[in-house]
N, C-alpha and C positions, 0 to 999 in steps of 0.2 A: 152084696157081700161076696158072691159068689163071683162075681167080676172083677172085687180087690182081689180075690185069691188067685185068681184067672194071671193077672200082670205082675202079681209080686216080684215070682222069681226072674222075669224081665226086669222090672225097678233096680232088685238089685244086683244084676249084672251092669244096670247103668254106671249106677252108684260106685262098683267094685273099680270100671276102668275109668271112672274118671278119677278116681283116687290114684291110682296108678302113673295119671297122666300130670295129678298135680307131685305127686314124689318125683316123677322124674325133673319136671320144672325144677323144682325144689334141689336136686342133687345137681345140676347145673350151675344155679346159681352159688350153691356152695362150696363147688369145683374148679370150672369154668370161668367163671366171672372173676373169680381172685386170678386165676392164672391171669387171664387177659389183661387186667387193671395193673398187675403188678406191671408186663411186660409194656403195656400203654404208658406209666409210666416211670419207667425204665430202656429209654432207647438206648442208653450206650452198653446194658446189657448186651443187645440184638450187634450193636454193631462190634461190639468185643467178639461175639461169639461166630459170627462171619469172618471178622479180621485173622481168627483161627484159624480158622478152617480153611482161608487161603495161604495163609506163613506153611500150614503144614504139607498142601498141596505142592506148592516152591519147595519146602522142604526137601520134599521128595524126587522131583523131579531135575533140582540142582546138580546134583550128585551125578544123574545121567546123561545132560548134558554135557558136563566136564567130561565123564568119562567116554560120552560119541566124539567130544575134540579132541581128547587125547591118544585117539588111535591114528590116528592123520598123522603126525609125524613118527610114530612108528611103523609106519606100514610097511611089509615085504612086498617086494613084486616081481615077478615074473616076466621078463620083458622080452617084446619081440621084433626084431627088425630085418628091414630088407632096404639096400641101396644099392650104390655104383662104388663099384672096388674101380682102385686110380682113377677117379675123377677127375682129376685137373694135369696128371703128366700125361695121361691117354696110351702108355707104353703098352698097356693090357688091361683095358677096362675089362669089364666084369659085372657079372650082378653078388651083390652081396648079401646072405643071410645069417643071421643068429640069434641065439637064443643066451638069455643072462640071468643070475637070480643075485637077485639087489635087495640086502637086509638091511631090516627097517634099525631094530637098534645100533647106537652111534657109536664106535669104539672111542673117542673122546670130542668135543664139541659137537661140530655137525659131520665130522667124518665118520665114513659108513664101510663098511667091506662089498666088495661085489665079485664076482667068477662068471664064464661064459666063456661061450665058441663060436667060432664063425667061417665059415667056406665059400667059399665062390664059386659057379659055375664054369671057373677052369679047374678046380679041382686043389686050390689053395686051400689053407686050413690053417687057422689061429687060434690058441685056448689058451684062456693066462686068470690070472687073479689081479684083484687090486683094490682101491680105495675111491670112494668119492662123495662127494657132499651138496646135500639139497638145497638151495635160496627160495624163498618166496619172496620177489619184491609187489604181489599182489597174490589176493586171496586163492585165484585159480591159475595163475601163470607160474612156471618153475623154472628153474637153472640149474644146470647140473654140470659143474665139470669134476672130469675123471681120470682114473691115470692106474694104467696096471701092466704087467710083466711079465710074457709069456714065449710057448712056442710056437715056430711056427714052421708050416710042412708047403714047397712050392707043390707040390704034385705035376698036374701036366699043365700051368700054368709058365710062362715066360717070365713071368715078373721073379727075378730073381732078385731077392733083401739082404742076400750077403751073410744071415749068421741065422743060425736056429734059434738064438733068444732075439724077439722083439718084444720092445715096449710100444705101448699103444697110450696117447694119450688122446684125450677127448670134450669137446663143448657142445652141450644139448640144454637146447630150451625146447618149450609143449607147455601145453595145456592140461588141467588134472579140472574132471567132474567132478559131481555133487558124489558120486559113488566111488570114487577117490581112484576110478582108471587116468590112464595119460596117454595122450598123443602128444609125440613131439619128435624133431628133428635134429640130428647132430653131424656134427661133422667134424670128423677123427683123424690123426696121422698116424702110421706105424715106422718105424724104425728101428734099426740094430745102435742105436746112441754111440755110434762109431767102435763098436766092438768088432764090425768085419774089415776086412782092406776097404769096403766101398761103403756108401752107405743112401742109396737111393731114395728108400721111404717111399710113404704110399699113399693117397689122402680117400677116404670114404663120407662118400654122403649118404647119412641112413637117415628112414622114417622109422619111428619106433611107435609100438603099442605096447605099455603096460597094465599088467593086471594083480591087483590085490592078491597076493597069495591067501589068505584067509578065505577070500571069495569061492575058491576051490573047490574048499572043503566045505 
């Protein structure tokens, strides 16, 4: 007797968790087991509710890749070049450098506004304004021709143009990266469009490097 009393309260601490052990069984299968069975079967539950959740993934994501393509043809740039002033008359070559800023929006189709200056190491100097318009006949190749209207100073250069206004017009093709810079090549004339007694003109071949104005900043 003295040995049933010895084990009782061992017996029922047995007793307590295995009770414990069949409730929880028991709250499984009246939880659990309905979820799983309905969703077992119910596949097109599972697959409607995937189907969501990637439409809304696209959803989101739509929206910004339009708006990473559509900064590509707005882009400003900042452009830099250096070539040979009178390239092909040879009267007074020269090295040529300038600087240009080339906005991205169009003032109507594909024509665009641009300004810039440019000097020679004889001491020439040109700064004018003007127009010109971007081609993509492939995704990273460009064309670009241009046309603008300015003044221009001989300094201690020989090359004399005959009149203080020249117009410059110009064709440049490059290449533009994934990060929308450009190298490219042009090659320019300058002229007084016969507004002085003479009218000589001038031909430049420049390498250009453009940079994203946005990138700047």
């Amino acid at each position: 007797m003295e040995g049933t009393v010895a084990y009782l309260p061992y017996s029922r601490t047995l007793v307590r968790k295995q009770d414990e052990r069949d409730l929880i069984s028991f709250s499984k299968r009246k939880t659990i087991m309905p979820l799983y069975l309905f969703l077992k079967g119910n596949l097109n539950v599972k697959k409607f509710a995937i189907l969501a959740v990637l439409g809304g993934l696209l959803a989101f994501s739509a929206p910004a890749k339009a708006q990473d393509g559509a900064v590509s043809a707005d882009t400003s740039y900042l452009s830099l070049g250096a070539g040979i002033w009178d390239v092909t008359q040879d009267d007074d070559m020269a090295t040529d450098f300038r600087v240009e800023y080339r906005h991205g929006d169009s003032l109507f189709w594909k024509i665009k506004p641009w300004a810039g200056v440019e000097g020679t190491t004889d001491g020439s100097i040109w700064g004018g304004v003007g127009v010109l318009a971007d081609f993509k006949p492939a995704d990273n190749i460009y064309i670009t021709p241009s046309f603008g209207a300015g003044l221009y100073s001989q300094g201690g250069s020989d090359k004399d143009l005959d009149h203080v206004i020249e117009f410059r017009s110009q064709l440049e093709a490059g290449y533009e990266f994934m990060n929308q810079q450009r190298v490219g090549v042009a090659f320019g004339h300058i002229s007084n469009a016969n507004l002085g007694d003479d009218n000589p003109g001038t031909e430049i071949l420049n390498v250009y490097y453009h940079v994203p104005v946005g990138s700047l900043f």
